[in-house]
SEKOL-169296 format. One record per atom (N, C-alpha, C, O): residue in one letter; x, z, y. Coordinates in pm, whole numbers, plus 50000, padded with zeros to 5 digits. Layout:
<sites>
AXZY...
</sites>
This chain:
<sites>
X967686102980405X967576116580352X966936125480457X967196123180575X966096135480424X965446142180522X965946158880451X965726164380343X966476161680542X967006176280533X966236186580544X966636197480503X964976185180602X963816195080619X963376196580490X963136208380467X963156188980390X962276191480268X963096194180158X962786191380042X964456201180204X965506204480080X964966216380029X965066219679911X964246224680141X963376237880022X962376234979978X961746244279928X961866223979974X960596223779945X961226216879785X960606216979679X962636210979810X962946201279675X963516210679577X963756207379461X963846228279651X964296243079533X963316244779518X963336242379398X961966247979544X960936250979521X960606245579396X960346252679300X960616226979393X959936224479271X961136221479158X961216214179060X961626226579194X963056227479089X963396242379010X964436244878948X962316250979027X962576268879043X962386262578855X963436262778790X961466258978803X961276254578669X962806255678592X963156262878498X963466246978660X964846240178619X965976254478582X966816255478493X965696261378657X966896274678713X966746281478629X967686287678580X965096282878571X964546291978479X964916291778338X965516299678265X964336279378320X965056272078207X966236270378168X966276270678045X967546268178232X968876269278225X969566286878210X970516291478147X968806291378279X969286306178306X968576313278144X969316319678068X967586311578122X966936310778002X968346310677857X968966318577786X968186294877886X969106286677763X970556289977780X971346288277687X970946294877907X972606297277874X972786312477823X973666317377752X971726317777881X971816335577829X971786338177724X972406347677676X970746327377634X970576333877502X972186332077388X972686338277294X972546317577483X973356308677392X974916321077449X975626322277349X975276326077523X976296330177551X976066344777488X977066351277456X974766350377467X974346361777397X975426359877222X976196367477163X975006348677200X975016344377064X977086346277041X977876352776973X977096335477152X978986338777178X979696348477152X980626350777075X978946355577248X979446372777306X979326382877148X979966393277132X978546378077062X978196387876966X979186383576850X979676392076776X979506367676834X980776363776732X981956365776798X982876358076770X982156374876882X983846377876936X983986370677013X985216370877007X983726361877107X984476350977164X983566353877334X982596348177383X984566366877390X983986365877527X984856357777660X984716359377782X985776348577584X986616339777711X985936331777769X984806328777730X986626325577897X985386318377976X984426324178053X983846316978134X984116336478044X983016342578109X983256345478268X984376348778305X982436344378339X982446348078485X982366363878469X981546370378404X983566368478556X983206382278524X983046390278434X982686401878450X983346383678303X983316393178200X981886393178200X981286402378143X981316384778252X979606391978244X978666379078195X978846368278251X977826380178108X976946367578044X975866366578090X975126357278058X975406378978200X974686375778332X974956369678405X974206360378432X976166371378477X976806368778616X976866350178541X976136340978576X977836349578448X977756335078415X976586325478398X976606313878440X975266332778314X974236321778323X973576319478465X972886309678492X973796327078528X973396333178688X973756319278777X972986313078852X975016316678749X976076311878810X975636293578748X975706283078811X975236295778617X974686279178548X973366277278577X972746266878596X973016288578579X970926279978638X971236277878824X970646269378891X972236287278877X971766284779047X972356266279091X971906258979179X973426263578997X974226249978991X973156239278963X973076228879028X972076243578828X971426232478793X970606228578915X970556217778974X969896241378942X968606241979077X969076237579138X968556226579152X970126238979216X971316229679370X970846216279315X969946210279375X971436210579193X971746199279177X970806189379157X970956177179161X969626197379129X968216191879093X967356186679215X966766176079231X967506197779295X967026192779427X968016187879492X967466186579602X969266183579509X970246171679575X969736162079537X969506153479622X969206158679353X969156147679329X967836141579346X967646129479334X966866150679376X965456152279434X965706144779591X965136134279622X966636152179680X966456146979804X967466132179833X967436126379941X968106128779747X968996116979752X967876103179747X967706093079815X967126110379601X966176093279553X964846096479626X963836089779601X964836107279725X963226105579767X962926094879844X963696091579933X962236090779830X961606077579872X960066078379986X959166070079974X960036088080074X958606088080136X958756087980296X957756087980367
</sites>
């Protein structure tokens, strides 16, 4: 594992964060509007998708720098 190229492995993962942060906002939008605001970080459906795209991006580039192979 090379620890130097872990920003370079958020970098090409920024896609991923976007996309998740994207897809949980709209979907917790949808929640939040049929009554059902439990579960939320903060009471907030920002703060929570916030909180699910920065997890995916981490996890994307861990799993980026685990199988790199160069």
């Amino acid at each position: 594992m090379r620890f130097d190229l872990f920003p370079v492995f958020l970098a090409s993962s920024a896609g991923i964060g976007l996309g998740v942060f994207i897809g949980v906002f709209i979907g917790l939008l949808v929640r939040v509007k049929a009554g059902k605001r439990e579960g939320l970080f903060m009471n907030s459906v920002a703060a929570t998708a916030f909180l699910a795209s920065v997890a995916a991006l981490v996890i994307s580039a861990l799993i980026k720098l685990v199988t790199y192979s160069g």
